[in-house]
Each structure stands twice: as C-alpha cells, then as structure tokens.
ROTOR-363828 format. One record per residue (C-alpha): residue number from 1; x, z, y; residue in one letter. Coordinates in Angstrom, 2 decimals, padded with zeros to 5 digits, m for minus. Each point is the difference from the previous one (the first is absolute). Layout:
// residues N
   kolse        px        pz        py   bagu
     NUM         X         Z         Y      A
...
This chain:
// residues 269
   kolse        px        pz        py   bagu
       1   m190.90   m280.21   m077.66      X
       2   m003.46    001.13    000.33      X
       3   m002.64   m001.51    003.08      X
       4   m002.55    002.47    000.52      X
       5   m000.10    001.45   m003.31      X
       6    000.35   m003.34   m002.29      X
       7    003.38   m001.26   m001.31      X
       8    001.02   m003.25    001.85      X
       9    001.72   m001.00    003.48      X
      10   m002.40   m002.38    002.06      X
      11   m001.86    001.36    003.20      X
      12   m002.11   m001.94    002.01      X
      13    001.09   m002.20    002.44      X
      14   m002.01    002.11    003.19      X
      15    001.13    003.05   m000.95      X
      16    001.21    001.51    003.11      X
      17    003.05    001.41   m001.61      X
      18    001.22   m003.30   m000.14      X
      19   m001.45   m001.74    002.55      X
      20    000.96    003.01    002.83      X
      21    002.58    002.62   m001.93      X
      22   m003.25    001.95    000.56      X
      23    000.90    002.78   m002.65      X
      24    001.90    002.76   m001.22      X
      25    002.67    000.72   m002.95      X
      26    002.08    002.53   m001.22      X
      27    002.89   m000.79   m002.40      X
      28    001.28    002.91   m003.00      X
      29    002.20    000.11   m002.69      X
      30   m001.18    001.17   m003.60      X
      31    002.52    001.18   m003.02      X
      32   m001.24    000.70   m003.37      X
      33   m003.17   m000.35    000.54      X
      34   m000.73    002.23    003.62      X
      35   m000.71   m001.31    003.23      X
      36    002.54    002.14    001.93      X
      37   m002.02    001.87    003.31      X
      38   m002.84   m001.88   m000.88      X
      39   m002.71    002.28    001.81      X
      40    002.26   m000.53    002.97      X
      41   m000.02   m002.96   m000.06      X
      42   m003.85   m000.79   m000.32      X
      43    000.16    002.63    002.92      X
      44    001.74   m002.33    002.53      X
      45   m001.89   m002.81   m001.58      X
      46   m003.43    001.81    000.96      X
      47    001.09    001.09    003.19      X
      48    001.15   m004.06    000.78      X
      49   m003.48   m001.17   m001.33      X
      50   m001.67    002.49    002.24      X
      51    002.47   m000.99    003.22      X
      52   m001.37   m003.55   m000.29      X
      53   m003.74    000.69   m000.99      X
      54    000.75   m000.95   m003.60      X
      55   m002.18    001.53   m002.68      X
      56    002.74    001.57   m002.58      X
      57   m000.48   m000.36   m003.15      X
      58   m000.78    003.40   m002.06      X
      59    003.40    001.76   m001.15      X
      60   m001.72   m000.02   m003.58      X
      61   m000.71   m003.29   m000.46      X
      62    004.02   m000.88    001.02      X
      63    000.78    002.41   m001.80      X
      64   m001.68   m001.21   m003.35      X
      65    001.33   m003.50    001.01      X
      66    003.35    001.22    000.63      X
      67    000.64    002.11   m003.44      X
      68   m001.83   m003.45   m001.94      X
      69    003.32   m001.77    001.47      X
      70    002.24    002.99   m000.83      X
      71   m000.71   m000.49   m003.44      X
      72    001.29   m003.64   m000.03      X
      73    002.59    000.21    002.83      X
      74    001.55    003.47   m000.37      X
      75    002.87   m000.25    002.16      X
      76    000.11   m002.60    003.42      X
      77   m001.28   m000.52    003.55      X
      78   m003.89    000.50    000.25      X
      79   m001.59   m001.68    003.53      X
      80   m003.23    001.04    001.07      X
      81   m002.05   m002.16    002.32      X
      82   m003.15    000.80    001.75      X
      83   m001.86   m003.06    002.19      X
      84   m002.86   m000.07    001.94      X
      85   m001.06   m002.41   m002.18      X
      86   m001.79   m003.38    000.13      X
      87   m001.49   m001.27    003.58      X
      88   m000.94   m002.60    002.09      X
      89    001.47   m002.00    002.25      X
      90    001.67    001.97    003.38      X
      91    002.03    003.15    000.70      X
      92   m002.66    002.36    000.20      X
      93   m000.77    001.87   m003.73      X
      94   m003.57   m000.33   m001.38      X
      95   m000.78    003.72   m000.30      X
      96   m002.01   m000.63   m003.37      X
      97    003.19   m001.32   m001.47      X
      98    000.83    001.67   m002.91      X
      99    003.57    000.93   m000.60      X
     100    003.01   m001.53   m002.48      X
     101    002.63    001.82   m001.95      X
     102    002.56   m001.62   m001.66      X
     103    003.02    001.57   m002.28      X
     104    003.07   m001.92   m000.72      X
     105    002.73    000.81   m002.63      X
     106    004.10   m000.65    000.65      X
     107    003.08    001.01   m001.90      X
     108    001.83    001.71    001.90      X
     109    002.73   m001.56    002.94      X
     110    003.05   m000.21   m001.44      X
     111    002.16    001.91    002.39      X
     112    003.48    001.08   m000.15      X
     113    000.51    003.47   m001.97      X
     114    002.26    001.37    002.30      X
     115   m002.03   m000.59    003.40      X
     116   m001.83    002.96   m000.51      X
     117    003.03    001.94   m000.53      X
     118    002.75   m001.53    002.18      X
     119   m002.17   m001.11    002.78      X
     120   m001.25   m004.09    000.93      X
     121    001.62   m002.21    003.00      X
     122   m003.13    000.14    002.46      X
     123   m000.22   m002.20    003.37      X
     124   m001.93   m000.12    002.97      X
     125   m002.87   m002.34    000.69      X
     126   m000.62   m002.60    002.93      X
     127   m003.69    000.37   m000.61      X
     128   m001.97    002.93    001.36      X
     129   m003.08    001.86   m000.39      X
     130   m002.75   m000.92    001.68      X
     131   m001.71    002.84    001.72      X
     132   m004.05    000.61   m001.99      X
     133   m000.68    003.74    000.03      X
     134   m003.58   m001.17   m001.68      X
     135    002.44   m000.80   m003.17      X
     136    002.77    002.13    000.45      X
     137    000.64    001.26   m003.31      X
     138   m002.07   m001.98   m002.19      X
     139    001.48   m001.92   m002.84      X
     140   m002.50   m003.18    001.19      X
     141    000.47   m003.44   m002.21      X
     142    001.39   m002.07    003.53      X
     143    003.85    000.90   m000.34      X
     144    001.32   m003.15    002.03      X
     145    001.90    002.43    002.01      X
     146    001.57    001.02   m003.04      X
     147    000.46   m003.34   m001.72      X
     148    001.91   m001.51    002.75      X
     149    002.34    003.40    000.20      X
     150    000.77   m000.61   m003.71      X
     151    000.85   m003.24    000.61      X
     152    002.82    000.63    002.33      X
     153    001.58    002.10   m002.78      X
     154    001.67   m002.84   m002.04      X
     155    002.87    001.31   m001.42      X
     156   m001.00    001.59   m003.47      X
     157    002.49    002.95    001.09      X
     158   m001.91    000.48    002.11      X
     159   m002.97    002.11   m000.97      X
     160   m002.02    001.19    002.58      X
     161   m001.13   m000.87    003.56      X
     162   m000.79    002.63    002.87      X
     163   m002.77   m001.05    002.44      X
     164    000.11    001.03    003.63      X
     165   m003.08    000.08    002.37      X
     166   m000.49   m001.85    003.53      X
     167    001.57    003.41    001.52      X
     168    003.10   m000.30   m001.77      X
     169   m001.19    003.15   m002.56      X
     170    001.17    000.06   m003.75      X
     171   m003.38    000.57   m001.91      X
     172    000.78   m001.44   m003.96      X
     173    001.33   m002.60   m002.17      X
     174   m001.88   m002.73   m001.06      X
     175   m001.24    001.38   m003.32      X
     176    001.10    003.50    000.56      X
     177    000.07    003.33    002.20      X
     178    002.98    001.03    002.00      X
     179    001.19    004.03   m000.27      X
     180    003.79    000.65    002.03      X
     181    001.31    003.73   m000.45      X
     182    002.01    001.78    002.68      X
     183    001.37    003.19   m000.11      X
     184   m002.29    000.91   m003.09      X
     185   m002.94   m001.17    001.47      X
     186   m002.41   m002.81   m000.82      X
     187   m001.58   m002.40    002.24      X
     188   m002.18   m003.26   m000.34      X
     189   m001.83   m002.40    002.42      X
     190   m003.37    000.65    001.25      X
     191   m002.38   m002.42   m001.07      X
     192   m002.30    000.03    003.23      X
     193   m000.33   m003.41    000.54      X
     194    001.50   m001.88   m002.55      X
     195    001.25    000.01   m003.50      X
     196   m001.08    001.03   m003.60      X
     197   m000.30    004.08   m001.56      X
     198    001.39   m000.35   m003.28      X
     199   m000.44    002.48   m002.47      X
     200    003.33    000.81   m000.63      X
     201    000.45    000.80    003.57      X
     202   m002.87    002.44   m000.19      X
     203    001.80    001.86   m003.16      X
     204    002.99    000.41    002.18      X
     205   m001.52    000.95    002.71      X
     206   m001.71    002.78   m002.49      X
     207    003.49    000.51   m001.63      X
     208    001.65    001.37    003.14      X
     209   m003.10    001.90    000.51      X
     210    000.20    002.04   m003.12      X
     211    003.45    000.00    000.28      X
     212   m000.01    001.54    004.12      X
     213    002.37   m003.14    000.96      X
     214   m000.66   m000.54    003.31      X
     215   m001.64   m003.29    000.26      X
     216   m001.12   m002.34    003.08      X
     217   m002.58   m002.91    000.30      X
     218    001.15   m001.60    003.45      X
     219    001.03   m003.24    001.71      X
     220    003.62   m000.81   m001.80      X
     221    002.76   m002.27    002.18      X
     222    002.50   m001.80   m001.70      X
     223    002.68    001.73    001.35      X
     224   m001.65    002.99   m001.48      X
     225    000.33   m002.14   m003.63      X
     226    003.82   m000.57    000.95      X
     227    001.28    003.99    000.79      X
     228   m002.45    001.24   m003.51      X
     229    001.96    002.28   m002.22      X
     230   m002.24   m002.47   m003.11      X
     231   m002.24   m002.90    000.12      X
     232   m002.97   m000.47   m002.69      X
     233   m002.62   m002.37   m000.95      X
     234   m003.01    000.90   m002.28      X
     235   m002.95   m002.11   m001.23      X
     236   m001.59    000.60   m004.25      X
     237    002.10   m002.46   m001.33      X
     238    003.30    000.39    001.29      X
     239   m000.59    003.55    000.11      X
     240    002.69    001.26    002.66      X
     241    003.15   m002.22    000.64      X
     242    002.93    001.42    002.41      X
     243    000.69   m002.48    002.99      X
     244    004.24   m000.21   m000.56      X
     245    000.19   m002.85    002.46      X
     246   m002.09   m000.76    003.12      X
     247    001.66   m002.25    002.81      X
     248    003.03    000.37   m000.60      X
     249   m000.26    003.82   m000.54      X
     250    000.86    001.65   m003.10      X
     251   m000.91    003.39   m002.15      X
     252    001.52    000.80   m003.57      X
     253   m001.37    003.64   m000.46      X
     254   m004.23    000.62   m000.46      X
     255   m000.18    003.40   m001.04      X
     256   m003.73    000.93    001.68      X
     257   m000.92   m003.99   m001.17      X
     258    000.69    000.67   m003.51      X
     259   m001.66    003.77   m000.07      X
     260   m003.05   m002.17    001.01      X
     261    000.24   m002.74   m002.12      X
     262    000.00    002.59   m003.27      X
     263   m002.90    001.72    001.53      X
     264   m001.88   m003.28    000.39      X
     265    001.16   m001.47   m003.60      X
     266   m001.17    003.25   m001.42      X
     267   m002.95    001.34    001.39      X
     268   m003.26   m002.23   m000.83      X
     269   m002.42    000.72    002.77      X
C-alpha cells in the first residue's frame, strides 16, 4: 500500500475521505505485471476528480507509482483512491487543501471458475438508488447505498445484487454494470441520475460500436430484464459473468455474453 507516494497505511484522522466519503476510486485488475485499461481507468478517475473539484493527481506520477507496485505485486486487485485531503472541522472543503491518493494491493476474489462461463444466481434488491444527478456516474468513496444492497445478498450462491431506483428503473448491480440482449441487440441503463460508469461498460459499449450491434443507453424495467434473450454483468474483476438465474427466471445459453467476455479478456485497452 502506498499513502501519497510513501509505503505505509495510516491517513490522518481529518482527512475528508474518511471523515465525509469525500473522494474518488477506481478499482483494476493487473496480470503479469500490466495494469489492464489502465489509461482508462485514470480517465474516469480524472474525470471523477474534476466532477467534485478534486485536483487529480498527474497520470505520470500514478503511473510511476503504479509500475513500482507492479514489480512486487504482478498479478491482483490494484485500488486507487483520490481525497480531498486533510481539513478542518465542517462540510464545506478548504479550497487550499491539497489532495490524497492512496493505492491498495489485493489478491484476487476467489470466485467460482465456472460463473463466468455458466452464468451466477443474481437477485433483486429492496434498496434503491437515490436520485443525485451532481454524482451520477462517479465512482465517489460514500457507497452506503451499495453496502446495505450487498448485505441483503446472504446466500454465498448468491453472487450479485441488482439495484433499482425510486422509479422502479433497473440501473446496475452493486459492484457491477447491467447489459440485457434482445433480438441481437444490446441495451444498458442510463446513468442520469444515479449509479456508477464502469470501465468495462464503456468497452462494451465501444465493442458493439465497432462491431455495428445495435446498442441502447435508456431507462431499463424489470420486466424488460425478465423477456431478455441474455442477461450480463461486467465490472474489471469479474470481467463479464452471464445472469442464469434472476427471480425465479432462468437462461442456460449466452452466446452474445461470451463473444463479449473474449473480447474483454483479450483486448487490453
């Protein structure tokens, strides 16, 4: 783990990350040695900063930081963390504040092998979105919304939760974007006024692009979820796992899922 720079993992006690979630992260997987979509990543990491009035930290310098850790943790889950930094007491930032990074090392989860390949047992949520264009999005550091979802999940079969907004519209899981396919098309929730752009979501979204699948962003129902032809969730880690069950509904064939999934696995943006 490195704190702004320097080996170690203490942060001040007033640093607004902590005190207020009052921060950004972005979350990647490395093997062998490369950050996989790393540019894209410090992309959406930039763009957050910016969202919030955070001063980013350069792409060289987390760069340099990034390929020091390489070298000592080739393969595992790298977490990047960006704070406003230290402040005083009260909600409003002190605009001289100077910013925090943090990156944190993980093995990797140790998920089922054949969840990416036979599809994962997904449920719906009781808890729902708030509505916060201002952070619509943004991968921000206060995920309560998120922690209580996952906390409904339970069962281990269980591996993923879908989140619903006040409206009653799908928009993603609680650590992951949502794609259905009908009829050879894509579609995936807009992300207007709630919810997190992942990467991977962008690189499908580019995927059908290059590949002239027709492709929506729009407001998803769950009835919409229950008449799909496939069900998929993607985030960096998991990389892309088939939804097989989902309320009591169930799907056993993801050919357009699994053309993705070897497109994502082996194309390093």
């Amino acid at each position: 783990m490195l704190v702004n720079g320097k080996p170690g993992n203490l942060i001040s006690i007033r640093d607004r990350g902590l005190l207020y979630g009052d921060g950004v992260f972005r979350t990647l997987r490395a093997s062998l040695g490369q950050a996989l979509n790393w540019p894209m990543h410090y992309q959406k990491l930039q763009h957050d900063c910016t969202a919030l009035g955070i001063a980013s930290p350069d792409f060289k310098l987390l760069s340099i930081e990034l390929n020091d850790l390489l070298e000592l943790h080739p393969n595992g889950v790298f977490k990047v963390i960006v704070t406003r930094g230290e402040g005083t007491r009260g909600y409003a930032p002190d605009v001289t504040a100077g910013a925090s990074h943090i990156w944190d090392v993980l093995p990797f989860p140790d998920y089922p092998v054949d969840w990416s390949s036979a599809g994962v047992i997904v449920r719906l949520c009781q808890v729902r979105l708030g509505f916060q264009p201002r952070l619509a999005g943004i991968k921000h550091l206060n995920r309560l919304e998120n922690v209580l979802a996952a906390s409904e999940l339970g069962n281990s079969d269980v591996a993923e939760g879908l989140l619903m907004d006040a409206l009653d519209n799908v928009i993603e899981g609680t650590r992951s974007n949502l794609f259905l396919v009908k009829q050879g098309a894509l579609f995936t929730p807009e992300l207007t006024r709630c919810g997190v752009a992942g990467v991977q979501r962008d690189r499908v979204i580019e995927w059908a692009r290059r590949n002239d699948i027709p492709m929506q962003i729009r407001k998803i129902k769950i009835e919409e979820l229950m008449d799909a032809d496939e069900l998929f969730l993607v985030n960096s880690i998991m990389v892309l796992w088939p939804i097989r069950t989902l309320e009591g509904r169930c799907w056993s064939n993801f050919p357009v899922a699994t053309t993705i999934r070897h497109y994502l696995e082996g194309v390093d943006g």
